[in-house]
N, C-alpha and C positions, 0 to 999 in steps of 0.2 A: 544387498548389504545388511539388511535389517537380519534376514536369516542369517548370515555369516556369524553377527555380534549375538544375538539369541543363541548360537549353535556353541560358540563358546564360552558364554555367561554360564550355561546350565556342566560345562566342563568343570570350568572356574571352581565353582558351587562345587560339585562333587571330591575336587582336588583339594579346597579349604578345607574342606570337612575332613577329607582323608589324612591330610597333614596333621590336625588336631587331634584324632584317635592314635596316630602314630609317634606323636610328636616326645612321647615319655621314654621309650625302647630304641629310638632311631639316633646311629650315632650319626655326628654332623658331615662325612663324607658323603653318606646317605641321602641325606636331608640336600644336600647340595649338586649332589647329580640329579636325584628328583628335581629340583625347581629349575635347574638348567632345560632338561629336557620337557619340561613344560612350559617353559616361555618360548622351546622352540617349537612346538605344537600349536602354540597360539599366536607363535609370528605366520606358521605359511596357513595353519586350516590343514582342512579335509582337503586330498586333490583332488580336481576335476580332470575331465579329458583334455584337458590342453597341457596339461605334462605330460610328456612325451612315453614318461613309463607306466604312466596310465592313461594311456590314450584308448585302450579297448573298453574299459572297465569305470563306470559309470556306479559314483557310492553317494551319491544325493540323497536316495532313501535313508541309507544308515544314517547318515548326521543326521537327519531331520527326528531321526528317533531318539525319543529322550530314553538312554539308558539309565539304570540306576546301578550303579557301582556294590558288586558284592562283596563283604568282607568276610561273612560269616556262613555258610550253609545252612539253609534251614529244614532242607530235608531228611527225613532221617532211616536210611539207606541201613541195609545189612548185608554182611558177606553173600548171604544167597542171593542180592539184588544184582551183586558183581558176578555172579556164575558164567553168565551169559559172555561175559569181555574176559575171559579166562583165557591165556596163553601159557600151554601146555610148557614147560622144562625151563619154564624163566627163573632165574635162580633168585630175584627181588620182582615183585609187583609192587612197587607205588602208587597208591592210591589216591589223587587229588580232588575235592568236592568245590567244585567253582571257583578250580586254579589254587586250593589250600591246600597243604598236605592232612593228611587222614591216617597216622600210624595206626588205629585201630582197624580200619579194613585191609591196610599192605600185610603183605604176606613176604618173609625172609628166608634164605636159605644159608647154605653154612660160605660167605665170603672168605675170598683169599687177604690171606694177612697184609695191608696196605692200601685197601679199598675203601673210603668212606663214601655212605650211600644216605641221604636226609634231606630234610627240606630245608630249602633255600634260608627262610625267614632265620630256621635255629642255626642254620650254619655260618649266618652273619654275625653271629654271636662269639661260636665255637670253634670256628674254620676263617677264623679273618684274617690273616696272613695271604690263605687262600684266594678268597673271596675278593680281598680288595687288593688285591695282584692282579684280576682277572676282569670282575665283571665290569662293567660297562666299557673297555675296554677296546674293545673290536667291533662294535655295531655302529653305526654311522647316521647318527639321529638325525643329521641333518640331510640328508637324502629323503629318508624315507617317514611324515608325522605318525604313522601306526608306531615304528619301533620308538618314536621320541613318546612318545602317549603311552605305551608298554613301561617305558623307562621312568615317566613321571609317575605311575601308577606301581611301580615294581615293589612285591612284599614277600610272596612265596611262591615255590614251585622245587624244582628240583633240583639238587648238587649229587652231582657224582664227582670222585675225584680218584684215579688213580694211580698210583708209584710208580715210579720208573722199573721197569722192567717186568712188573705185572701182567700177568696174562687173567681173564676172567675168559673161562669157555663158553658159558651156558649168557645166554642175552638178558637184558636188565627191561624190566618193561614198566613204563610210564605211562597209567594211566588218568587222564583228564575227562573227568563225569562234569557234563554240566548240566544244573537242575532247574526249576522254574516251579516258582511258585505265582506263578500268572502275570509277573511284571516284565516288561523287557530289560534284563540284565546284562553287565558287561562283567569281563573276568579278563586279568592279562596276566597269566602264567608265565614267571621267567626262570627259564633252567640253565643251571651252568656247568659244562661237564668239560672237564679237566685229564685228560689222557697224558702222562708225563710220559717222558722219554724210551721208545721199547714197549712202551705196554700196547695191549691189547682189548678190545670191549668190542661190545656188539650192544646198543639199545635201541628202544621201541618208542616212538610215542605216538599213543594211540587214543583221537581224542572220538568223544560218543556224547551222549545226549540221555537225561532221562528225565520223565515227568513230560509236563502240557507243551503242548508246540506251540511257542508263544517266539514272538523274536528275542533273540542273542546273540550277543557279540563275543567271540573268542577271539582275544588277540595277544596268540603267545609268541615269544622269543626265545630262541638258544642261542647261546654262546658255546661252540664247540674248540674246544685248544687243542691241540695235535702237537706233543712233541717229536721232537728227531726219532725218525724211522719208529712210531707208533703206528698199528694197525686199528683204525676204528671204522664202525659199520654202526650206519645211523637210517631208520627208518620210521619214515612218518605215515601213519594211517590218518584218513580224515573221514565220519563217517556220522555226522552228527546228523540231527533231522534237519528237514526241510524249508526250518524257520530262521537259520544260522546263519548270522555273516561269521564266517571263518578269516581270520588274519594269521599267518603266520609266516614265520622270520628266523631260519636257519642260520645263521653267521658262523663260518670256518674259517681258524688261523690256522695254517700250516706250516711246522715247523722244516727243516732239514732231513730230508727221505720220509716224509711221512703219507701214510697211505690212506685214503677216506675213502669210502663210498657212503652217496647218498642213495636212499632209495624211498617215492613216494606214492604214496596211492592213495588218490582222491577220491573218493565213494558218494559222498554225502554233502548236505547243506544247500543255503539258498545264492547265496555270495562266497565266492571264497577263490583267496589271493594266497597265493605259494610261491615264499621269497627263500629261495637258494643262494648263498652267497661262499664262495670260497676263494680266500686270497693265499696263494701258494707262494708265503713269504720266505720259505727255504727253498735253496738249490735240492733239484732231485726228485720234491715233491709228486706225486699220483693223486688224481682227483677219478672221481668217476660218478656225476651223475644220471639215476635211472628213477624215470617214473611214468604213471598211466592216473590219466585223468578220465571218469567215465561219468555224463550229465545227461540227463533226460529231462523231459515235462522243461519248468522253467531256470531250471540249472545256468549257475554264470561260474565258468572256472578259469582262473587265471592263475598261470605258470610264469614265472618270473624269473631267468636264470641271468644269475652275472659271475661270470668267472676271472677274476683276475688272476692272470700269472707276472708276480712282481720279482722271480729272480731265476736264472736260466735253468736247461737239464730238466726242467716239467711239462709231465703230460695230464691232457684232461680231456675226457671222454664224457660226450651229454647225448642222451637217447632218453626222449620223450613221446609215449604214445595217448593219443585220445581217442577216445568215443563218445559218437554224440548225437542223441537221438529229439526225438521231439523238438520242442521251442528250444532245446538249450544253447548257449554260445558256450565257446571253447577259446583260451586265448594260449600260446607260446611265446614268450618273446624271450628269447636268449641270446644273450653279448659277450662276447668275447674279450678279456683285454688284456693286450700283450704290452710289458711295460719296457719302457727305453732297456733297462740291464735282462731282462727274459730270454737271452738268445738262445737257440736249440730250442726255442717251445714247440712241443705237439699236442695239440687241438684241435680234437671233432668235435660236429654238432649237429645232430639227426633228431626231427621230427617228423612225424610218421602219424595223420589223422583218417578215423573212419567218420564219415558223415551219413547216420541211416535214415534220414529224412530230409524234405525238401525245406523245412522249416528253421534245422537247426545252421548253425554258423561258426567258424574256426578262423580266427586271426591268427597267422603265422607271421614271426616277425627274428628273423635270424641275424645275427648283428655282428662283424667283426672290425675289432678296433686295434691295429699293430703300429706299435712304435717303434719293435725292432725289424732287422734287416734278413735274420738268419732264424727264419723259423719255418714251419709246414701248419698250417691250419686250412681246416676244410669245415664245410657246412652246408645241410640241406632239407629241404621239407618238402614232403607231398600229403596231399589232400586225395583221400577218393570214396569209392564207395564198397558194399559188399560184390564181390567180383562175382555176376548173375551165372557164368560159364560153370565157375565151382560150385554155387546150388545149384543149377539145375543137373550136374553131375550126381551130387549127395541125392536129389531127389528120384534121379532116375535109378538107383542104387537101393529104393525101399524106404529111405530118412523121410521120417517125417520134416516139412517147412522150418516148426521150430528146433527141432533138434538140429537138421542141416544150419539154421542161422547159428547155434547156440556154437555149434563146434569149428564154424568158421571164426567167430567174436572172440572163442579160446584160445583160436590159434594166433590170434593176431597179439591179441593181450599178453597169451604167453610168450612172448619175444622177452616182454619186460623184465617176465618171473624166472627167465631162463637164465636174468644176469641176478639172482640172486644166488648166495650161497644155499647149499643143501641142508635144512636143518630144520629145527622150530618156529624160527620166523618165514619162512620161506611157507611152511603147509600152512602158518594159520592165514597169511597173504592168500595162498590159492584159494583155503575156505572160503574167504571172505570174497572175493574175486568171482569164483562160483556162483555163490548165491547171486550176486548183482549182474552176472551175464547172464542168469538164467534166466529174473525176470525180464532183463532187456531184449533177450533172442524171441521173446513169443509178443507178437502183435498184441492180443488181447490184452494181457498184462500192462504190456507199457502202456498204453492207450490207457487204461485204469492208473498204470502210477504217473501218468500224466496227468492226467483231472485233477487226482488228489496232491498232488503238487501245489496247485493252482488256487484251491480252496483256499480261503483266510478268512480271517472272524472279520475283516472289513469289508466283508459284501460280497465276495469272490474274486477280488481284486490281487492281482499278487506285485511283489516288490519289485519289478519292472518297470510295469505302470504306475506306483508310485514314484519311480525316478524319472 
C-alpha cells in the first residue's frame, strides 16, 4: 500500500506541475478531459496480474521507477542524425523529439489539396472544430490506466486529417525519437488521424530511440476515424533500445464500408504492450489485423487484440506471428466480440509462434465472445519449434547452419510481410526485418545480443528481476 500511494504522489507531483506550465494556452475542454482522466488513473493504479488483460505481463518495475515527465527536448539532433530512420518515397516525415513535434527536422512533399498534416498541440488551436469533434472520443480510459495516463498527460503529437474523397498515394511517416539525457523519462505521444468519407491514406509510425540507454517510458495513443467506405493502412514499427517500456494504443472507429488494415512490427525494447483496438461501428465494415513480434535475451512482448463488431455485414481478419529466442517471453491475447445487432459477422483469428530456445516462453490466449446467433468465427494458435527435417535438408544442400536458420526465420516471418501491400512501407519493413533475423539466425550473435541485453548500470541486473 505504501508503494501504491508513493507510486502515485510522484504522478500527482508531475500532473500539478504540468497543469501549471499549461494552464495559460489550454482551453477548458482540455483542461477537463485531462483531469478526468487522471483521477481515473489514480482511482485503479498500475495493473497487476490479477486483471485478466494483464494477466501475462507483470509492470511493478515501471511504476516503481520514478519517471520524469518531458516537455521539452534537450537534445539537439540534426537532419543527418535522422538519416538513419529515413523512409524512402514518404511524401511527409514528421518529426517528434520526446513525443513534441520538430517542424525543423520533418521533411514535406507537394500534398493533395484537402489534407492537413501538424502537430497535435497547434492544431488544437487551428483545427478545433476538428479536434474537439474527435479526440478523446473513442479511447476507453476506463478499461485501460496507460491510455487514461496518456489522456491526463496529452499535449502533442500528430494530426493528420483528410477530405472526403481524398486519395494520398505515397505514405505519411511518423516519426517518434526518444532521447535521454541520463534520467529516466516519460513521453505520451497522442495522434489523431481523421480519414473522412472515400478518402484514402497509408501512415507509418515508427518509434526508435537515440542517446544513452537509460530506462523510458513511451506511452502513445492514436485515435484512427475511418469514414464511410475510406481506405486506410496504418503501421506500427517498434524498435527502440533495450531500456524501453513501450505502451502503445491504437483505437479504430469504423465507419459504413470502411476498410483498415493494421500492420505491426515489434523489433525492439525491454517491456512493451501492443493495444489494437477496432470497433466496426458501420454495417459492411473490413478490418484486417497483421503483425510479428521478434524478442530475444530479456524481451517481454505483449499483443493485445480486441475487436469488436458492433453492427452486422463485417469481416475481420487477425494473424499474428512471433519469434522468440533466449529468456524472452512472448504474449497474444486476442478477443473477439460480436455484439447483439453484428449478424452476418466473419471472424478469424490465427496465431502462429516460433520458440528457438528452451528458455524463452509464449502465452497464447484466443478469446471469443458472440452475442449474435448468425455469424461464422473461427480461431487458432500453435506453438513450435524450427522444424530440424528442413535444416537438416538446407544443410545437406551446402547452407551453412546459420544461413539455413536465417532462411527458414524468413520464411516464417515472411507470411506477415506477404499481407502487406507492395510498396515503400512494405521494403523498409523487410529492411528492417532483415537485419533483426539476421542477427537472431546465428547462435553466436544472439548469445552476445543476449548478455548485452541483460547488462544494466544496476549491477547487471535486468528489469525482470526487478519485478
Amino acid at each position: 500500500m505504501a508503494l501504491e500511494i508513493a507510486q502515485r504522489a510522484s504522478y500527482l507531483e508531475s500532473f500539478t506541475e504540468f497543469l501549471k506550465q499549461t494552464s495559460g494556452d489550454t482551453p477548458r475542454w482540455l483542461r477537463d478531459l485531462r483531469e478526468r482522466a487522471f483521477a481515473r488513473f489514480c482511482a485503479v493504479g498500475f495493473p497487476t496480474s490479477h486483471d485478466e488483460d494483464w494477466r501475462f505481463t507483470n509492470v511493478s518495475a515501471l511504476a516503481r521507477t520514478p519517471f520524469r515527465l518531458v516537455r521539452q527536448c534537450t537534445a539537439e539532433l540534426t537532419a543527418s542524425d535522422l538519416v538513419a530512420w529515413r523512409m524512402k518515397d514518404a511524401i511527409v516525415r514528421m518529426v517528434f523529439l520526446d513525443g513534441h513535434f520538430a517542424p525543423g527536422l520533418s521533411t514535406w512533399g507537394a500534398l493533395p489539396k484537402g489534407v492537413s498534416v501538424d502537430g497535435l498541440s497547434r492544431a488544437i488551436g487551428n483545427r478545433k472544430q476538428v479536434v474537439t469533434g474527435h479526440l478523446g472520443h473513442y479511447l476507453d480510459i476506463d478499461r485501460d490506466p496507460f491510455s487514461a495516463l496518456n489522456t491526463a498527460f496529452v499535449e502533442d503529437g500528430a494530426y493528420v486529417h483528410v477530405s472526403k474523397g481524398v486519395v494520398i498515394e505515397q505514405p505519411i511517416h511518423l516519426l517518434f525519437v526518444s532521447t535521454s539525457n541520463g534520467d529516466p523519462a516519460m513521453t505520451h505521444p497522442r495522434n489523431l488521424i481523421v480519414i473522412e468519407d472515400e478518402g484514402q491514406a497509408s501512415l507509418v509510425e515508427d518509434y526508435v530511440s537515440y542517446g544513452a540507454e537509460v530506462p523510458a517510458l513511451s506511452n502513445a495513443v492514436t485515435e484512427l476515424v475511418a469514414g464511410g467506405n475510406s481506405t486506410v493502412i496504418h503501421t506500427m514499427i517498434e524498435r527502440e533500445h533495450l531500456h524501453t517500456y513501450n505502451f502503445s494504443t491504437l483505437r479504430i472507429e469504423q465507419a459504413r464500408g470502411a476498410s483498415v488494415t493494421s500492420h505491426s512490427l515489434l523489433l525492439g525494447g525491454a517491456l512493451v504492450r501492443n493495444n489494437v483496438h477496432p470497433v466496426l461501428a458501420g454495417e459492411g465494415g473490413e478490418c484486417s489485423i497483421n503483425g510479428l513480434f521478434i524478442g530475444d535475451g530479456q524481451q517481454h512482448l505483449d499483443n493485445y487484440m480486441l475487436v469488436e463488431h458492433a453492427s452486422p455485414h463485417c469481416s475481420s481478419r487477425q494473424f499474428y506471428n512471433g519469434i522468440l529466442d533466449g529468456h524472452s517471453h512472448g504474449v497474444f491475447h486476442g478477443r473477439i466480440i460480436v455484439h447483439k445487432d453484428a449478424q452476418k459477422t466473419d471472424a478469424k483469428q490465427t496465431n502462429r509462434n516460433l520458440v528457438l530456445s528452451d528458455d524463452a516462453q509464449i502465452d497464447t490466449k484466443p478469446q471469443l465472445e458472440i452475442h449474435a446467433d448468425d455469424v461464422k468465427c473461427t480461431h487458432g494458435a500453435t506453438i513450435g519449434q524450427i522444424e530440424e527435417n528442413a535444416l537438416f535438408y538446407l544443410r545437406t544442400r551446402g547452407i551453412s547452419e546459420t544461413e539455413a536458420r536465417r532462411l527458414l526465420l524468413q520464411a516464417f516471418a515472411g507470411e506477415c510481410l506477404d499481407r502487406m501491400n507492395p510498396g515503400s512501407v512494405r521494403s523498409y519493413a523487410e529492411t528492417l526485418l532483415g537485419q533483426r533475423i539476421l542477427t537472431l539466425a546465428n547462435p553466436a550473435t544472439s548469445e552476445n545480443f543476449e548478455e548485452s541485453r541483460c547488462k544494466k548500470e544496476d549491477g547487471g541486473r535486468n528489469w525482470k528481476e526487478l519485478a
